[in-house]
PDB file with one MODEL, atoms N, CA, C and O in Angstrom:
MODEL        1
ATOM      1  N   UNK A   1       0.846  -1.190   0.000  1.00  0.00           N
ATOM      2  CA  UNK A   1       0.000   0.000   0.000  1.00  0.00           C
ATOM      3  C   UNK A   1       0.886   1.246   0.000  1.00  0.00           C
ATOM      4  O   UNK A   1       1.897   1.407   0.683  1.00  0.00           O
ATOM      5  N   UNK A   2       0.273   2.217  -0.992  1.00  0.00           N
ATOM      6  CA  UNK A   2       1.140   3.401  -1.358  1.00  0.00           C
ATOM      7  C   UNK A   2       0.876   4.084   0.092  1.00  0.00           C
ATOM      8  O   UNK A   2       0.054   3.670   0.909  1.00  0.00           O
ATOM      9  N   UNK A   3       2.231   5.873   0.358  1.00  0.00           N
ATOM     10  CA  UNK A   3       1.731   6.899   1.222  1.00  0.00           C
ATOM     11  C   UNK A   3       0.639   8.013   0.284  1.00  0.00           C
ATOM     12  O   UNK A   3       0.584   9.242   0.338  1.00  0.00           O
ATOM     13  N   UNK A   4      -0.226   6.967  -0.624  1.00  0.00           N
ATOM     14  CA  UNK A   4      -0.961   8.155  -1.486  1.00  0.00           C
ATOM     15  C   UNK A   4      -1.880   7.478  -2.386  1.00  0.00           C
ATOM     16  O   UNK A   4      -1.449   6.712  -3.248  1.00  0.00           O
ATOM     17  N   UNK A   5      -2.952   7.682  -2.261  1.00  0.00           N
ATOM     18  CA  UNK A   5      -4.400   6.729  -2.257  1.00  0.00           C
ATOM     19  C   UNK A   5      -4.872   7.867  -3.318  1.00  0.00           C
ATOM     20  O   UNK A   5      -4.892   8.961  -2.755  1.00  0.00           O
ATOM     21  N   UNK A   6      -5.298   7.946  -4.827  1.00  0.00           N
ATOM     22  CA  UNK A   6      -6.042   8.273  -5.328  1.00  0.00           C
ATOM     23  C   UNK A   6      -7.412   7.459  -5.884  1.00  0.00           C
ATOM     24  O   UNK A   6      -7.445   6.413  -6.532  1.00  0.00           O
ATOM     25  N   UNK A   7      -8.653   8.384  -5.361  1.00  0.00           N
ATOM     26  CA  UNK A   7      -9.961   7.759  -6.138  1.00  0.00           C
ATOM     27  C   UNK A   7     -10.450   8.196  -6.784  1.00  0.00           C
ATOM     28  O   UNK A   7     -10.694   9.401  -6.715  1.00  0.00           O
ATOM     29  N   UNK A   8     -10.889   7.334  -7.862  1.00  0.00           N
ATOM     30  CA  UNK A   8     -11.437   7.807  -9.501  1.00  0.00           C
ATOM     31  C   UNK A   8     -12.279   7.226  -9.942  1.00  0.00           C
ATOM     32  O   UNK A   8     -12.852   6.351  -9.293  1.00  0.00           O
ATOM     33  N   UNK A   9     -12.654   7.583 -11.353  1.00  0.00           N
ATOM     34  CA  UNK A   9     -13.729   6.951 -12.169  1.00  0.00           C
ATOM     35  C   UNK A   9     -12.846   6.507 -13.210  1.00  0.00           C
ATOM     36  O   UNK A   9     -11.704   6.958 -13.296  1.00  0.00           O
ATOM     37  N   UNK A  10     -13.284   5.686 -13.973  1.00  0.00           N
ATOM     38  CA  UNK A  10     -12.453   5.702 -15.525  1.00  0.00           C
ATOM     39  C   UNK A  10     -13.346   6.143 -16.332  1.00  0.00           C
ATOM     40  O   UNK A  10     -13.363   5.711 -17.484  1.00  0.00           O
ATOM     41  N   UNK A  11     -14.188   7.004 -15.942  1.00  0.00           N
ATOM     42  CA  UNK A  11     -14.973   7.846 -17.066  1.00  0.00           C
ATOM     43  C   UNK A  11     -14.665   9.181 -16.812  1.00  0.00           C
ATOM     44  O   UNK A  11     -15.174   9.861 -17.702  1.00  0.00           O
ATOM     45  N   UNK A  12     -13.933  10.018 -15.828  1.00  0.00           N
ATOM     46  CA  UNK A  12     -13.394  11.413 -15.499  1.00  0.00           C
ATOM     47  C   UNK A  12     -12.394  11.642 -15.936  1.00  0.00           C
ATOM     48  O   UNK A  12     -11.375  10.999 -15.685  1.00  0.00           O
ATOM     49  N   UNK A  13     -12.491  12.921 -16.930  1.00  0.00           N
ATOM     50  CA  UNK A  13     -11.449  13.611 -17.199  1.00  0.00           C
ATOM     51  C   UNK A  13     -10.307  13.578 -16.662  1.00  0.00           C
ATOM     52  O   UNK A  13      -9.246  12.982 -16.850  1.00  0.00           O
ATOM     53  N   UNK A  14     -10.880  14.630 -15.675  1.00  0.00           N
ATOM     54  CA  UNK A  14      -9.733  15.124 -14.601  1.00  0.00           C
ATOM     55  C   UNK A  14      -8.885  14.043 -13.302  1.00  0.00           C
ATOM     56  O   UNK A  14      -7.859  14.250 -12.655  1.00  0.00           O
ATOM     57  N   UNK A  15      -9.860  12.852 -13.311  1.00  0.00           N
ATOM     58  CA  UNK A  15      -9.066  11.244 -12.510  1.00  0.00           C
ATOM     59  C   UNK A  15      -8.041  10.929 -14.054  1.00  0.00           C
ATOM     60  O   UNK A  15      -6.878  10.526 -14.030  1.00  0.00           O
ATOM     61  N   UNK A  16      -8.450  11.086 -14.688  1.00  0.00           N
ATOM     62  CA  UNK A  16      -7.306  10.442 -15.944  1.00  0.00           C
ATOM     63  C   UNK A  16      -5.841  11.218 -16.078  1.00  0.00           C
ATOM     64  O   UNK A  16      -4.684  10.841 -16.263  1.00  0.00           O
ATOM     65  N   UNK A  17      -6.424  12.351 -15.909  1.00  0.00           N
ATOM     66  CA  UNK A  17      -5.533  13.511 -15.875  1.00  0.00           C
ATOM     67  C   UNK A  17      -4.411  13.894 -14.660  1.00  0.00           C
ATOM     68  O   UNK A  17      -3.307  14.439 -14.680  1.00  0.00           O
ATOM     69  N   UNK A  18      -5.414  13.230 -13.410  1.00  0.00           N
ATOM     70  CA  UNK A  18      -4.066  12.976 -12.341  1.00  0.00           C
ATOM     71  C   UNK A  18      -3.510  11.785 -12.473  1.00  0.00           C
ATOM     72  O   UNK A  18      -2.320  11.487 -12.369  1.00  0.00           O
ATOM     73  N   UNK A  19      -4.437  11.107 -12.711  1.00  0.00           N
ATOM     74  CA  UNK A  19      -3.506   9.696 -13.104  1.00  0.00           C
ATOM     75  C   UNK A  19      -2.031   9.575 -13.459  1.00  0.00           C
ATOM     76  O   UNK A  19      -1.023   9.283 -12.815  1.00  0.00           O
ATOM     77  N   UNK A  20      -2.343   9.993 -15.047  1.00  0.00           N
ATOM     78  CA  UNK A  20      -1.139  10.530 -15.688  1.00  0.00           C
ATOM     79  C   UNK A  20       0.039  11.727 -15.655  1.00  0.00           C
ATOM     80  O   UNK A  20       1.069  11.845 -16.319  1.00  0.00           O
ATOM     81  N   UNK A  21      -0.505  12.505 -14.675  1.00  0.00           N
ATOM     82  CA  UNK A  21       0.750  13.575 -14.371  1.00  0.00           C
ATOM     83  C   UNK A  21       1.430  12.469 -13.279  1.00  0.00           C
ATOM     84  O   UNK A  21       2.617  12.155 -13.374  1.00  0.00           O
ATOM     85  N   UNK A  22       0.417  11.839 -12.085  1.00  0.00           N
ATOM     86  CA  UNK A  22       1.636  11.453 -10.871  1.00  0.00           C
ATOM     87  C   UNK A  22       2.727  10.036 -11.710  1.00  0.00           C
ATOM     88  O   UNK A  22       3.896   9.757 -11.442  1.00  0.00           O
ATOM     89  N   UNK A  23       1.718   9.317 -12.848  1.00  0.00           N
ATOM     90  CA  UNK A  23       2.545   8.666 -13.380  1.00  0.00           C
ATOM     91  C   UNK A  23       3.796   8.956 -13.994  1.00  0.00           C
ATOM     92  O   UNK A  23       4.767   8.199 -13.979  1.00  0.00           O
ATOM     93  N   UNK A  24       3.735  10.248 -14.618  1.00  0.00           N
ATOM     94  CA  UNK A  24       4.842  10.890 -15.525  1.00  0.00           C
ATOM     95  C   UNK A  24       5.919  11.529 -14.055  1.00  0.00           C
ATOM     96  O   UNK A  24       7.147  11.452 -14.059  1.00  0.00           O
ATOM     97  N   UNK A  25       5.186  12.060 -13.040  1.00  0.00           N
ATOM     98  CA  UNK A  25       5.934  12.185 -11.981  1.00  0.00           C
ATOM     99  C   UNK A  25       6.946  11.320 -11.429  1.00  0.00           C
ATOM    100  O   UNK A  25       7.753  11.840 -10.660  1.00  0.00           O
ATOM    101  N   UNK A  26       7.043  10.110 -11.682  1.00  0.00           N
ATOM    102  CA  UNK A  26       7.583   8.752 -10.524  1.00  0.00           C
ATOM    103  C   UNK A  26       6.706   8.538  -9.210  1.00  0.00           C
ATOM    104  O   UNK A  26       7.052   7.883  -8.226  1.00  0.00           O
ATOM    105  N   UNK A  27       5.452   9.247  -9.392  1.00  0.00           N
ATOM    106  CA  UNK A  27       4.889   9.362  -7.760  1.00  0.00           C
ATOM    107  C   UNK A  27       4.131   7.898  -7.560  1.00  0.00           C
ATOM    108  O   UNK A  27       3.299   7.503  -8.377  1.00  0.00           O
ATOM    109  N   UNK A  28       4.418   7.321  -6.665  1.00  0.00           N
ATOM    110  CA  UNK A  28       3.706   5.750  -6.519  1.00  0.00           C
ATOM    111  C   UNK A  28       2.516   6.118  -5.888  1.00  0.00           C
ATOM    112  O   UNK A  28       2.761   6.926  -4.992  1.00  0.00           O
ATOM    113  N   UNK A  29       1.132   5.814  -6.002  1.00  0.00           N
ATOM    114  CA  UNK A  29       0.066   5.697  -5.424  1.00  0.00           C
ATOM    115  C   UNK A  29      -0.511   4.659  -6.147  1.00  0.00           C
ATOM    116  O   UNK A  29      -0.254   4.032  -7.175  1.00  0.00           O
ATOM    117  N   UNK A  30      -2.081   4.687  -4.585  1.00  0.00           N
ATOM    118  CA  UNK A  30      -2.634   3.369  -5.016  1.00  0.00           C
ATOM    119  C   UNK A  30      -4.091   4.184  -6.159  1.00  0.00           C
ATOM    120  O   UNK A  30      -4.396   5.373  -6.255  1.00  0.00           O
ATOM    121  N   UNK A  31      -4.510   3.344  -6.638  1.00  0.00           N
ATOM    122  CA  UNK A  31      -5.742   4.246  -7.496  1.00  0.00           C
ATOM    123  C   UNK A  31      -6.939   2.755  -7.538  1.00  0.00           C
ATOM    124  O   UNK A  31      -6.932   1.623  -8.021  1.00  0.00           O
ATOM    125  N   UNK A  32      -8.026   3.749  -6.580  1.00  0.00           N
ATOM    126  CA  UNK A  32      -9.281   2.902  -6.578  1.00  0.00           C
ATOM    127  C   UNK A  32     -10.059   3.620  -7.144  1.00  0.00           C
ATOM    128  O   UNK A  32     -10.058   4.848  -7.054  1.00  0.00           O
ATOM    129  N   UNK A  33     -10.995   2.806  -7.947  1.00  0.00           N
ATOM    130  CA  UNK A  33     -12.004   3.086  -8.611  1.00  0.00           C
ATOM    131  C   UNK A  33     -13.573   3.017  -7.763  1.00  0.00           C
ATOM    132  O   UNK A  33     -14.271   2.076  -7.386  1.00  0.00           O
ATOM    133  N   UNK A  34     -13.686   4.246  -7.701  1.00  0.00           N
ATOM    134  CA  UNK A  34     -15.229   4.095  -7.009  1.00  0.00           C
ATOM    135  C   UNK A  34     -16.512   4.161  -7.442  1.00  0.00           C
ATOM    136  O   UNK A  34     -17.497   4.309  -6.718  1.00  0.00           O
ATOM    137  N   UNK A  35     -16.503   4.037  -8.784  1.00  0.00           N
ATOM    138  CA  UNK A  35     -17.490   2.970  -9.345  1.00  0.00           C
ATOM    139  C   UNK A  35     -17.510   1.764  -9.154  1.00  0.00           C
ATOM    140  O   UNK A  35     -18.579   1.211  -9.412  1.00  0.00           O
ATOM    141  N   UNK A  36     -16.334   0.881  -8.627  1.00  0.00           N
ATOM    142  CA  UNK A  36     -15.947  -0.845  -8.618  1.00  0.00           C
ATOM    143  C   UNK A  36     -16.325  -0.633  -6.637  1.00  0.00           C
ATOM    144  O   UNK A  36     -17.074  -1.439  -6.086  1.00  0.00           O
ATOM    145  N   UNK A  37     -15.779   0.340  -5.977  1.00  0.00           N
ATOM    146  CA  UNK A  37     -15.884   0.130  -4.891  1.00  0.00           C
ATOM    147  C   UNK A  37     -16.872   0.786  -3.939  1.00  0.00           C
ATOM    148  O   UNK A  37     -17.012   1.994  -3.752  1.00  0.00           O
ATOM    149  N   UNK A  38     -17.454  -0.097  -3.437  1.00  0.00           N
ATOM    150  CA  UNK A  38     -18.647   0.879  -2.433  1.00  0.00           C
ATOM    151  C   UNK A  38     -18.194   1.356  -0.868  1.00  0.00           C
ATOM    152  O   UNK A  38     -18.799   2.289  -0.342  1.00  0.00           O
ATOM    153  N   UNK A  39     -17.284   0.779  -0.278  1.00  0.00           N
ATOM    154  CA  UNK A  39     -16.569   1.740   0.443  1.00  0.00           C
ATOM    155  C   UNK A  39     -15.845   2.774   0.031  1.00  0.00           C
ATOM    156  O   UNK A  39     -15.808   3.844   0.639  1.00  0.00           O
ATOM    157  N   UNK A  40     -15.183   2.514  -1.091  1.00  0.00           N
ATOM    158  CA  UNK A  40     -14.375   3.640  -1.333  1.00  0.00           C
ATOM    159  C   UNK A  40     -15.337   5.161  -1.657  1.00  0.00           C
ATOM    160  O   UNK A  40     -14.893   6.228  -1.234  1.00  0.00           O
ATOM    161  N   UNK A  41     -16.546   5.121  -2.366  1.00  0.00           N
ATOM    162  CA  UNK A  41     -17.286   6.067  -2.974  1.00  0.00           C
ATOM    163  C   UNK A  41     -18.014   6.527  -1.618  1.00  0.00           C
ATOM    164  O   UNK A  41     -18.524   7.647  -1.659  1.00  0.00           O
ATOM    165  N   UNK A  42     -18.124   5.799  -0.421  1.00  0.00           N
ATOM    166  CA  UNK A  42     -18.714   6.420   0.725  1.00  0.00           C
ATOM    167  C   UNK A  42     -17.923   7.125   1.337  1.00  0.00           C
ATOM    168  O   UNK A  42     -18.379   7.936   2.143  1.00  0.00           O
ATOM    169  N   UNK A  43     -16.272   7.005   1.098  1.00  0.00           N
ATOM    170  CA  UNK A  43     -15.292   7.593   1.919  1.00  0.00           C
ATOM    171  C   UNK A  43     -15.584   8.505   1.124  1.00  0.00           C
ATOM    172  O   UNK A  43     -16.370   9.256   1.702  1.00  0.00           O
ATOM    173  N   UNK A  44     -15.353   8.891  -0.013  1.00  0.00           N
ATOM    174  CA  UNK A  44     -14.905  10.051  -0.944  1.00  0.00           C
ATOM    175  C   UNK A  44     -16.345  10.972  -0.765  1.00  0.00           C
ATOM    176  O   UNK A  44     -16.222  12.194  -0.680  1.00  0.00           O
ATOM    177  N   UNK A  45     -17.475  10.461  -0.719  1.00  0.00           N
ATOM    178  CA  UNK A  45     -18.437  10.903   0.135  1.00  0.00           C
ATOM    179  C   UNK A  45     -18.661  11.779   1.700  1.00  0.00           C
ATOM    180  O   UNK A  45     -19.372  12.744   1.977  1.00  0.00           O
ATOM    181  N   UNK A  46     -17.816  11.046   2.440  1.00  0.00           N
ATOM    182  CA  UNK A  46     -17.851  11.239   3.603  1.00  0.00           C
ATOM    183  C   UNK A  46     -16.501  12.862   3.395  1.00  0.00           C
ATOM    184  O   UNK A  46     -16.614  13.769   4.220  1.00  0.00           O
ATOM    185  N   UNK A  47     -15.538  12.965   2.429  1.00  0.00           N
ATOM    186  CA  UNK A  47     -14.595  13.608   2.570  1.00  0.00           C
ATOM    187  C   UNK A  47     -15.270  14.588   1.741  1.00  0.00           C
ATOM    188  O   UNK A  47     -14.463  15.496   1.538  1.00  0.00           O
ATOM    189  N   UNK A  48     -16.310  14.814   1.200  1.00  0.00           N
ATOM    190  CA  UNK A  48     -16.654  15.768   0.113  1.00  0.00           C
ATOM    191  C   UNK A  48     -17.856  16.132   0.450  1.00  0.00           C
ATOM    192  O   UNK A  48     -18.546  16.077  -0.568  1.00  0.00           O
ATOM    193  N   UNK A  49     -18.654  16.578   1.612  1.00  0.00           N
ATOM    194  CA  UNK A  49     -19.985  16.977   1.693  1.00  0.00           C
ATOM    195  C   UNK A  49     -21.013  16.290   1.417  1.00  0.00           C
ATOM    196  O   UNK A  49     -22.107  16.843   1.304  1.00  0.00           O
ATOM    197  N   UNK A  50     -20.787  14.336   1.181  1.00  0.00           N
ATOM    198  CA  UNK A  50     -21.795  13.887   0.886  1.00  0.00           C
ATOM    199  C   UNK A  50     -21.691  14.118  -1.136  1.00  0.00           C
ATOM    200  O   UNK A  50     -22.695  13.929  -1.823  1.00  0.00           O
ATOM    201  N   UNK A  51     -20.522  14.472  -1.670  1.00  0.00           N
ATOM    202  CA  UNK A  51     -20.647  14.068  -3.129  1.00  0.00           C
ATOM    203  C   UNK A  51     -19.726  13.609  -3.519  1.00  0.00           C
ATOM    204  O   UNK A  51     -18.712  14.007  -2.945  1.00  0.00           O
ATOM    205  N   UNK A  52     -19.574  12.891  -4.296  1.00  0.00           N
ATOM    206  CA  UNK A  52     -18.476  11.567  -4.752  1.00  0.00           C
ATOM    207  C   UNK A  52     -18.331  12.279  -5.606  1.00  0.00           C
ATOM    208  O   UNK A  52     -19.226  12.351  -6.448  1.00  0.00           O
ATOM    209  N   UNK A  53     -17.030  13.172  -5.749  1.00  0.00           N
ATOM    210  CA  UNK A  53     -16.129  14.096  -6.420  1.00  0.00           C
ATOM    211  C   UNK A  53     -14.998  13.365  -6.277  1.00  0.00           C
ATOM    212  O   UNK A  53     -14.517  12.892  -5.247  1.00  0.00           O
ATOM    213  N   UNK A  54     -14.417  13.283  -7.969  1.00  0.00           N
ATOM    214  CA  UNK A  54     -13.348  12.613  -7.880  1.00  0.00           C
ATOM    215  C   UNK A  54     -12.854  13.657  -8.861  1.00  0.00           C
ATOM    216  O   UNK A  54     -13.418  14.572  -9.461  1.00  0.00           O
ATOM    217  N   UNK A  55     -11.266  13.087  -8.809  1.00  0.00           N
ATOM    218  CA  UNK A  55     -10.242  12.282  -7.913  1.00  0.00           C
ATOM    219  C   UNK A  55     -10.269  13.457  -6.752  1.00  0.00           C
ATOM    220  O   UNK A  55     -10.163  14.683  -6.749  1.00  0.00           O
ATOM    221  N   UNK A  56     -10.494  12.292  -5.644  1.00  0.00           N
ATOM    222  CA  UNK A  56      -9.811  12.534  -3.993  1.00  0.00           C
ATOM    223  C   UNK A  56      -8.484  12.563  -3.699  1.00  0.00           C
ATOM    224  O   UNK A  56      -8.427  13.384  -4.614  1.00  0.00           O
ATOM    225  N   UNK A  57      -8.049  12.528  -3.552  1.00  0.00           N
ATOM    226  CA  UNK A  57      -6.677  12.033  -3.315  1.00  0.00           C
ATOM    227  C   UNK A  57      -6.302  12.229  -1.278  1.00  0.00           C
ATOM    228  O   UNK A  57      -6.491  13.186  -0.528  1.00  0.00           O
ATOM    229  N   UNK A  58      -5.847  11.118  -1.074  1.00  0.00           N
ATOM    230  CA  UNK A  58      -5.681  10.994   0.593  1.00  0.00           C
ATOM    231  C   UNK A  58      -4.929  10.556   1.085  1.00  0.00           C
ATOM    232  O   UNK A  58      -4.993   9.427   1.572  1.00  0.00           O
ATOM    233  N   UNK A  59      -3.892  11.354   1.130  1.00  0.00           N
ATOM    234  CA  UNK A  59      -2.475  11.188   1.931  1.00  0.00           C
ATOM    235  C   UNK A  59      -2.125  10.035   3.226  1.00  0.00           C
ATOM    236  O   UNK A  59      -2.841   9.603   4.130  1.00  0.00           O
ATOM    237  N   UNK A  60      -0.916   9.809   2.915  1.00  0.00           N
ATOM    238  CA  UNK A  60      -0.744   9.384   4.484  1.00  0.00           C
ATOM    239  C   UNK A  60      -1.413   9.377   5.900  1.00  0.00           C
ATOM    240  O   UNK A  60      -1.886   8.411   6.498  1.00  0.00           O
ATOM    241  N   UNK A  61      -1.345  10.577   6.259  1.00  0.00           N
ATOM    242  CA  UNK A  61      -1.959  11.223   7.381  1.00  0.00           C
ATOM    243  C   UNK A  61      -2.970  11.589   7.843  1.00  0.00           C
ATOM    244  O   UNK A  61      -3.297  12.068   8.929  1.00  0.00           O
ATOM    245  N   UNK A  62      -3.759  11.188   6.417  1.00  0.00           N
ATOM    246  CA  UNK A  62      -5.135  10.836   6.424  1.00  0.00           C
ATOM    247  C   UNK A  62      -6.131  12.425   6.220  1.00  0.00           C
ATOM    248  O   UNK A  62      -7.247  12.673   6.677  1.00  0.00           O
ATOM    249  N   UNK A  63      -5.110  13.406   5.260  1.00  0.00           N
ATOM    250  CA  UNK A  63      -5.534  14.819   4.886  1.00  0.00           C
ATOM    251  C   UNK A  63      -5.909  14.291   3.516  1.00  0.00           C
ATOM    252  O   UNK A  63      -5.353  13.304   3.035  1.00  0.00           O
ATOM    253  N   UNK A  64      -6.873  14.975   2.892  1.00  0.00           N
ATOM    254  CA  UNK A  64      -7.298  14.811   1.634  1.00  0.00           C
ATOM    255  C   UNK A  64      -7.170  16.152   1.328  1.00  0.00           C
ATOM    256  O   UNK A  64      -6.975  17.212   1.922  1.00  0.00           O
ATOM    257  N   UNK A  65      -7.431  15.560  -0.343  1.00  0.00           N
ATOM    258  CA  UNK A  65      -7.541  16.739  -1.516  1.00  0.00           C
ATOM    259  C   UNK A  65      -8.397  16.702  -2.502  1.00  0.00           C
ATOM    260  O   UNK A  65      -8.127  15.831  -3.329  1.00  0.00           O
ATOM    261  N   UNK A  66      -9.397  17.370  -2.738  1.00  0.00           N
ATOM    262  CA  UNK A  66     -10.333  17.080  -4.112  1.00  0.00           C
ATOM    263  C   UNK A  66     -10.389  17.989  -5.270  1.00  0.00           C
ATOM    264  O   UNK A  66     -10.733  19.170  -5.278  1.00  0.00           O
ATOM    265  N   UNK A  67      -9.984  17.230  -6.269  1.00  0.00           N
ATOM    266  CA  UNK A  67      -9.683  17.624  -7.527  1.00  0.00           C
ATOM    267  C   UNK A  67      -8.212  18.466  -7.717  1.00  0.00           C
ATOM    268  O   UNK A  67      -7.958  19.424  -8.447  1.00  0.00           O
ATOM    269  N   UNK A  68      -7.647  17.976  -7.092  1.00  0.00           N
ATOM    270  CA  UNK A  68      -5.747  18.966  -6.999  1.00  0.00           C
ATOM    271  C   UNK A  68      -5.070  19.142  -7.938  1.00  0.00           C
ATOM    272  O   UNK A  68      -4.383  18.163  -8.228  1.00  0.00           O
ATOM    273  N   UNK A  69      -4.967  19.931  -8.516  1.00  0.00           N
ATOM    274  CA  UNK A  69      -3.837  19.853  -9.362  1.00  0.00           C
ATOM    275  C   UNK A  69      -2.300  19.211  -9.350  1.00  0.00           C
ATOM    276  O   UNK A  69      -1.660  19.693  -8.415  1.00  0.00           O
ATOM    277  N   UNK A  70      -1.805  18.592  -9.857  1.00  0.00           N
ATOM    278  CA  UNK A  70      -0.373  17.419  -9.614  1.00  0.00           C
ATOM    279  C   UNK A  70       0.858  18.193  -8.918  1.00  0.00           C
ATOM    280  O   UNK A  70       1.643  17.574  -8.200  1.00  0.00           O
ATOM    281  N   UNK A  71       1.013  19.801  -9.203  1.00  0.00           N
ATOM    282  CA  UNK A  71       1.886  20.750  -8.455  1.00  0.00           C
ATOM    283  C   UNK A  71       1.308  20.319  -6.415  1.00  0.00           C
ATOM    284  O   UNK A  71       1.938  19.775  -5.508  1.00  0.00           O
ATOM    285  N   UNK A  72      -0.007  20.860  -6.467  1.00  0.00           N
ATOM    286  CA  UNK A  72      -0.468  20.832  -5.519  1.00  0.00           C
ATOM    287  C   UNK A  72       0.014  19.490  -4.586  1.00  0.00           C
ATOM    288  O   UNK A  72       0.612  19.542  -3.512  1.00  0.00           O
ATOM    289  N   UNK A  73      -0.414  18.309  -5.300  1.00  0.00           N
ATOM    290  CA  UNK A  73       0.198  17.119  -4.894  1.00  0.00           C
ATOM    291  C   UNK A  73       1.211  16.898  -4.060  1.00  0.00           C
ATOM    292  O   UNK A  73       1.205  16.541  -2.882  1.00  0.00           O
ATOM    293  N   UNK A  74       2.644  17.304  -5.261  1.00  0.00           N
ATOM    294  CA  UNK A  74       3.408  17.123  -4.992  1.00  0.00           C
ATOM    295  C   UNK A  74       4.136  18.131  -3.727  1.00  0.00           C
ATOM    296  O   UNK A  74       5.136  17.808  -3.086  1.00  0.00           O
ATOM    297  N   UNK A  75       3.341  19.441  -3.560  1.00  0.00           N
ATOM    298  CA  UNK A  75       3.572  20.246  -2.621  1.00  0.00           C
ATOM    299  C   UNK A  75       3.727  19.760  -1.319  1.00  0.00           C
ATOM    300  O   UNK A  75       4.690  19.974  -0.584  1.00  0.00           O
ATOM    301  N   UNK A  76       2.603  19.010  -1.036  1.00  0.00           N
ATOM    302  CA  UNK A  76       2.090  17.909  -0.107  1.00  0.00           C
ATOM    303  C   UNK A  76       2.908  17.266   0.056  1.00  0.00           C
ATOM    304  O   UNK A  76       3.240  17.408   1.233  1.00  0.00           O
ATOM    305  N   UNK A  77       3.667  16.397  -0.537  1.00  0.00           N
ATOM    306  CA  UNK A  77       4.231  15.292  -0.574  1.00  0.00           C
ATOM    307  C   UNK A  77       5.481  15.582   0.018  1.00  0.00           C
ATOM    308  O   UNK A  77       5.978  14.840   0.865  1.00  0.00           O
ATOM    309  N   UNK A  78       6.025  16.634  -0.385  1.00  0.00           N
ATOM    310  CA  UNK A  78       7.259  17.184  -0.282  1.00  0.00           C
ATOM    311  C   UNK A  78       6.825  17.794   1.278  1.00  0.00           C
ATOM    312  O   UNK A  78       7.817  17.521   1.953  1.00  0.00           O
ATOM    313  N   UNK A  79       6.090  18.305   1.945  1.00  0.00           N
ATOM    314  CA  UNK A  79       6.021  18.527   3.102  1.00  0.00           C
ATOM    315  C   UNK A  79       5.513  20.583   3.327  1.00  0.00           C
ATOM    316  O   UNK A  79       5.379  21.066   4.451  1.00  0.00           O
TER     317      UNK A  79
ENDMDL
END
């Protein structure tokens, strides 16, 4: 298990779009799909006002981010 949990759709733009920057990054995370998962879409729920807005993204430490840009990310990451 990654220090960096992204959740997505494979029908969202913008989940495809972080996808591929943290990939082009070297950044290791895990990536659940919360269409496949029904815990996962209640967390991303529970972290978003009750709307399954993706990509979440949820750090280590258990801080989230919704819809971040990959700078932003990595801001994070870096401390």
């Amino acid at each position: 298990m990654s220090d960096l949990t992204v959740y997505t759709t494979s029908w969202c733009p913008f989940s495809r779009r972080l996808v591929t920057d943290l990939d082009r990054a070297g950044i290791e995370f895990d990536d659940i799909d919360v269409d496949e998962d029904g815990e996962a879409a209640a967390l991303v729920q529970s972290l978003n006002n009750g709307n399954r807005t993706v990509p979440t993204v949820v750090f280590a430490d258990g801080t989230s981010l919704t819809n971040p840009p990959i700078a932003l990310v990595k801001a994070r990451l870096a401390g």
